[in-house]
N, C-alpha and C positions, 0 to 999 in steps of 0.2 A: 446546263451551263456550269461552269466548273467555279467555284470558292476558290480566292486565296486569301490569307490572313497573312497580316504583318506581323511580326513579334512583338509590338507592341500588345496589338488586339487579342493574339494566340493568349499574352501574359496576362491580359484585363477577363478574357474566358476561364484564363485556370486557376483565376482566384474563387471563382464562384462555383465552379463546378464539384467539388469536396462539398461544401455545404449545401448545395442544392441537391448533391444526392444524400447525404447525410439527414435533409430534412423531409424528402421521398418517403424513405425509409422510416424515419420516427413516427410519420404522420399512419402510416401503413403500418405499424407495430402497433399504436394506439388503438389503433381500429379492432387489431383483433386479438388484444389483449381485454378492449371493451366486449367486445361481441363473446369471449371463453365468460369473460366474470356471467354471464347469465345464462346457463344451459337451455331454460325454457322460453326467453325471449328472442326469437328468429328473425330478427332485424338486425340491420344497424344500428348503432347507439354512439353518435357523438353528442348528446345531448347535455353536453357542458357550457360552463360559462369559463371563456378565455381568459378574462378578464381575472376572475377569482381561480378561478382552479376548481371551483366545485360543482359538483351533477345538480342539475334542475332536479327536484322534489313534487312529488305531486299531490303531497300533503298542504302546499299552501297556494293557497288556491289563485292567487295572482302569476301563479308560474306552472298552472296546471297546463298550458298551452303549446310548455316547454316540456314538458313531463316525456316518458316513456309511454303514459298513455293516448298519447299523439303522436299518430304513424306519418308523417308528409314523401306523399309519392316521390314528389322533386327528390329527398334524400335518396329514397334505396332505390329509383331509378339511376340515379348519378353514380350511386354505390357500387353495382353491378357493374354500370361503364367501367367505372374507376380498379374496381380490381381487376374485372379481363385484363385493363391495359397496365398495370401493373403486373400481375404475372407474366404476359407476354413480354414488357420490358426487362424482367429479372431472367427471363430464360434466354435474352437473346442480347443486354449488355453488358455481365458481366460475363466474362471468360477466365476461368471455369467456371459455373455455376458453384458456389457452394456448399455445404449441406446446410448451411444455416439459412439460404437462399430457397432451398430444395425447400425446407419447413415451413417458409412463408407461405408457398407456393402450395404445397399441401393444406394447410390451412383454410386459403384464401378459396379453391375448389371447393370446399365443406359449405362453408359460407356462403358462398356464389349460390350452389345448390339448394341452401336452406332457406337464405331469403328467396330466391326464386319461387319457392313452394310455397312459402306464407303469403307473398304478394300477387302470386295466380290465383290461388284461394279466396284474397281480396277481390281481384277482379274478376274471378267468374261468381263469385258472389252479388255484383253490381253489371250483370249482362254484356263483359268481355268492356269494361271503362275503368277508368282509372278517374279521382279528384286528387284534389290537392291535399288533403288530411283527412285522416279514417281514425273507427277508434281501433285497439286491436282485434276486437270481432268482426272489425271489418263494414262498420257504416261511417258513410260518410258525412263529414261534419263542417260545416261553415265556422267561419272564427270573425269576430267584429270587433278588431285590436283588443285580443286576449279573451272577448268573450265568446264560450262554444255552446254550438247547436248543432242539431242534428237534423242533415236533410233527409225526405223523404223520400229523392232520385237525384242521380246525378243530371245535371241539365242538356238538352242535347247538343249536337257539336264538337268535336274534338277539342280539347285545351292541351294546356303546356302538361300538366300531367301524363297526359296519351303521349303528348311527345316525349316528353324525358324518360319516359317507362318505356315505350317500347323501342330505343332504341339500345335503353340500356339493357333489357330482353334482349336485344338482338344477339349483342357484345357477350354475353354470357352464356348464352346456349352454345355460340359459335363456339367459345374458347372450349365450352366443353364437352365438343362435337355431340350435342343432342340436335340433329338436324330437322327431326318435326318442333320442336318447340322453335327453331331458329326461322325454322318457314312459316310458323303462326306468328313469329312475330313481326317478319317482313310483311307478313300480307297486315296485319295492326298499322306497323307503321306506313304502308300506302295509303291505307284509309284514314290518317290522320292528312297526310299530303295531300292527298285530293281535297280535304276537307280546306285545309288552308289555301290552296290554288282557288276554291269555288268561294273563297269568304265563306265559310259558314265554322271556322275555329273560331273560338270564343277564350277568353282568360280565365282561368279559374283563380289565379292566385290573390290571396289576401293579405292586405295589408297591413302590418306592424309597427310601420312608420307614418307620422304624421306628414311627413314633407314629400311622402311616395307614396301617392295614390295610385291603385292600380285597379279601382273597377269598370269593370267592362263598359261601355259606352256606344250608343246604337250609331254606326256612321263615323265609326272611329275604328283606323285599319291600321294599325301596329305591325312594324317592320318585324318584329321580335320571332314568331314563328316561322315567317321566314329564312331570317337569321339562324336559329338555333336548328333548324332543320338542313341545314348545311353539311351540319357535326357528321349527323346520321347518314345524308344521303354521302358524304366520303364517305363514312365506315365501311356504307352495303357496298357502295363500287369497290373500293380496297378488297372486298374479304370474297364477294360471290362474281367479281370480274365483270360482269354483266353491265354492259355497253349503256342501258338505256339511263342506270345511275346518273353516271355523266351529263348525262341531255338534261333530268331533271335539275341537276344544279345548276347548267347556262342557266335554262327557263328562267329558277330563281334567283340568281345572280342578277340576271339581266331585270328580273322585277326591280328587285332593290335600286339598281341602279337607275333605272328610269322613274323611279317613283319615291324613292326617300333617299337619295345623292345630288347634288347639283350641280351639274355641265356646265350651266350657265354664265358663261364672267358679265352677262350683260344684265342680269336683275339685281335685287335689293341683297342678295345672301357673296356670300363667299364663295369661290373654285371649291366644289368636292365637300360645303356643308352638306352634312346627315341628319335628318330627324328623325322621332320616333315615330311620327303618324301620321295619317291624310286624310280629306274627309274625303265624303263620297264623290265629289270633282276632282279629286287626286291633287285637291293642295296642301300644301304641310296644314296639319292642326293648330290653328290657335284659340289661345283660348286664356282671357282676360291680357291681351295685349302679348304674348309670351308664344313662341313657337320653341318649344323641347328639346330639345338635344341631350342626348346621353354620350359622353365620351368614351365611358368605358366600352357602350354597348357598340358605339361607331369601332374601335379600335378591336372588338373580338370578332363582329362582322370582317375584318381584314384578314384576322389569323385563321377565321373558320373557311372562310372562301379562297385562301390560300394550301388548304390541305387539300382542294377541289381543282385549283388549278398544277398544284405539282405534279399531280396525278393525266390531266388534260394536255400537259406540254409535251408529255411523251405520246398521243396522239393526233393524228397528221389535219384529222379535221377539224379540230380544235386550234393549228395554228394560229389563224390571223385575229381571234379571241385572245388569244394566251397572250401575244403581242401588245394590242391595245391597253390589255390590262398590266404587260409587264414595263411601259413605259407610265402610267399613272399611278402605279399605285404607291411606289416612297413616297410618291409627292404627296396623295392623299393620307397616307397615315403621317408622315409629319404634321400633316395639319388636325388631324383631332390629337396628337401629340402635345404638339405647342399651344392645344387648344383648352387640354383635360387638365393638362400635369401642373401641381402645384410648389415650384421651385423649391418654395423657403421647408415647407411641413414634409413633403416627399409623400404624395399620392392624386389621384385622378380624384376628381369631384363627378360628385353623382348627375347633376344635372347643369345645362347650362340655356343661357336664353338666347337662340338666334336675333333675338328683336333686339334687346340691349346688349348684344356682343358681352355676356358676362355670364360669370357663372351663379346660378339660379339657388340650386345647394350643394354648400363647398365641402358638406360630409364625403369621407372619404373610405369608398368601402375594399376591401380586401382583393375582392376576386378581379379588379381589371389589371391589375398588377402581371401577375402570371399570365394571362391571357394578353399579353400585349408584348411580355418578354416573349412569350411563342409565336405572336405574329411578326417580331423581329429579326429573330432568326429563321423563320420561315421567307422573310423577305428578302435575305442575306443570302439561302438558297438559289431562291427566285429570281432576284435582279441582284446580281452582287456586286453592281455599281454603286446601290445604296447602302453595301457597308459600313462608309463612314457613320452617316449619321444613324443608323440602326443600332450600331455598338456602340455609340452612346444613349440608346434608349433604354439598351441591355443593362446595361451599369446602372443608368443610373433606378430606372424601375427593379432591378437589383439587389444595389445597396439598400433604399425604400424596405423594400418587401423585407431581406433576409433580418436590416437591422431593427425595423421596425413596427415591422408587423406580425412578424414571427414571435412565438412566444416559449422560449426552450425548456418553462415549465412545464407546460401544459402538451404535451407531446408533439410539440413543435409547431402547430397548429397555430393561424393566424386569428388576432383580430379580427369581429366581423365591420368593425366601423372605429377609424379615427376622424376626429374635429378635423377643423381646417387649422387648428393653432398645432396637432400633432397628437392629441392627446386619444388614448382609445376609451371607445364610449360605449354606450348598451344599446345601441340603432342596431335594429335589425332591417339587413339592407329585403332580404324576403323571407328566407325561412331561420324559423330558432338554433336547429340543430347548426352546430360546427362542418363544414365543408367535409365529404367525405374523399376527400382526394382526387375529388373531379376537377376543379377551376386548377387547385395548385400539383397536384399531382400531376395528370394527363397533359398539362400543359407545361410543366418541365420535364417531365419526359417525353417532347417532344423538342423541346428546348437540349436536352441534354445528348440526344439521341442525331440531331443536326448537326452538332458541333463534336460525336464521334467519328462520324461520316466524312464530315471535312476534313477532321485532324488524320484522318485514315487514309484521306485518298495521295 
């Protein structure tokens, strides 16, 4: 279906787009101007504090957590993502490439390649798994808000780690056509999928905040691997063609939607409430009077099963799916919109209470921002009847993001947590290190990459 912009909307897009690439780019200089200052440590290193400006220390032992001697898979998985699809973005939106472009780009292959080595090394060291945080020799460590142990095995069951890693495996062997690694890593990421399809994924991640609990609980089935499993099965259909992708994302599409979305306008929730969980009867979790709602997480589930369906509309069997979904879905993302977004302060709130229609904690973290500017313009794509109000989601999550979460000392890199009054705080929404250009990167340059497209045709 074809985009058209008004000149007004063209005008409100090309205020943002200079800075939005301008802050791309900083966050991606950061990175691997971080990753030269250390020759011998073969990781990522965003292990700052936004807030100050200075590197966590691992000399004091309350910030030992945050240290460089804690490797967290969630980063250099996301990492991997994040550069593939930054250098693929650099070779293919600016015209001509530049040589200063060409050097990122050179760079960013080095690195690709070196943590790929150090984090295989991790994992066939722990029988082809991945946890949430290792030390750098590579055992795996539990954390119980800041304090570390070390476990003895990783537990069975796929977790968010296996997902984040080997999809960002995938994204990086592809870019640099190593086609056996790219195949070990597809066959890793099926066997996390199956795992999730059969219930048997499990959470590894730990918690750092008192108001976000996140340990595992028996009977307790989280949309979340679901969800985040979306990202990856686009990537493999986008990058290996292979037909049977597609099918697994209906599957899980059509999970989520029958089981943590609600059709219903004849019970107690709202058209198109989202929860995080169900129990083993498949009804939303509650628990001390409260049923869950994440807006941020409703509002990426939109942008992530939107890369799933762009892809499906140009196939013929997929029509009368692609429809049903392309007439609900502005209506649903306005409403964890109108549901998340906090007017006065300028950001989504972490969690909210389907039982008291309120929001539950009004901290405000970083990453749903970008990832909702991309399900916006992904939506603009998709149904561009819903332009209007999309491009005022765009603006105004936007404005938000660039004026106030953004921090232009600190290599442009955002706050990981503002209060509800505006203020940036030390909440750690899940991991210490600073975003590797996965939530804000990959998600405006996809943002930015839409609205070339359109101003091009």
């Amino acid at each position: 279906m074809k985009t058209t912009l008004s000149v007004n909307q063209k005008n409100m897009i090309a205020r943002f787009i200079p800075r939005y690439e301008r802050m791309v780019l900083a966050v991606l200089d950061g990175m691997i101007e971080r990753y030269e200052r250390d020759p011998e440590y073969h990781f990522i290193d965003t292990k700052i504090n936004i807030i100050s400006g200075q590197d966590y220390d691992s000399s004091a032992p309350e910030d030992f957590f945050k240290s460089k001697e804690v490797i967290y898979s969630w980063i250099q998985g996301r990492a991997l993502e994040s550069l593939a699809g930054h250098a693929i973005w650099m070779e293919n939106y600016f015209k001509p490439v530049s040589g200063e472009m060409r050097c990122r780009i050179r760079k960013i292959r080095q690195i690709m390649q070196e943590v790929m080595e150090s984090m295989e090394r991790i994992r066939y060291q722990n029988r082809g798994r991945m946890f949430f945080s290792f030390s750098r020799e590579g055992k795996p460590l539990e954390s119980n808000h800041g304090e570390i142990r070390e476990l003895n095995h990783i537990p069975d069951g796929s977790n968010f780690s296996d997902l984040f890693y080997s999809k960002g495996l995938f994204s990086a062997a592809s870019y640099l056509k190593m086609s056996d690694k790219a195949e070990e890593s597809q066959k890793y990421f099926l066997q996390v999928i199956n795992d999730i399809r059969n219930h048997k994924f499990i959470t590894d991640q730990q918690s750092f905040d008192p108001k976000n609990q996140v340990v595992a609980v028996h009977g307790k089935y989280l949309q979340g691997p679901f969800m985040i499993a979306l990202s990856g099965i686009a990537e493999f259909a986008a990058v290996t063609g292979d037909s049977e992708w597609l099918k697994t994302g209906c599957e899980f599409m059509a999970h989520i939607f029958k089981h943590y979305i609600n059709f219903d306008s004849g019970n107690e929730f709202l058209l198109y409430d989202f929860w995080e969980a169900i129990d083993a009867k498949g009804k939303p979790w509650k628990e001390n009077g409260v049923i869950l709602s994440d807006p941020g997480h409703a509002l990426e589930f939109v942008g992530l099963s939107l890369k799933l369906l762009l892809q499906m509309e140009k196939k013929t069997e997929y029509a009368t799916f692609v429809e049903e979904c392309r007439d609900f879905y502005p209506k649903m993302m306005r409403h964890y919109w109108q549901q998340g977004f906090n007017q006065k302060s300028g950001g989504i709130c972490k969690a909210y209470d389907l039982c008291g229609r309120c929001p539950l904690n009004t901290d405000m973290p970083w990453w749903s921002l970008p990832e909702t500017v991309r399900a916006a313009a992904e939506m603009i794509k998709f149904a561009p009847d819903s332009s209007a109000v999309m491009m005022e989601v765009i603006e105004q999550c936007s404005t938000a993001f660039l004026d106030k979460f953004v921090n232009p000392a600190v290599y442009s890199m955002a706050y990981q947590t503002r209060s509800s009054n505006g203020a940036p705080t030390a909440v750690i929404p899940a991991v210490p290190d600073a975003d590797p250009g996965y939530h804000t990167g990959l998600s405006i340059i996809t943002f930015l990459n839409i609205f070339a497209e359109i101003d091009g045709d």
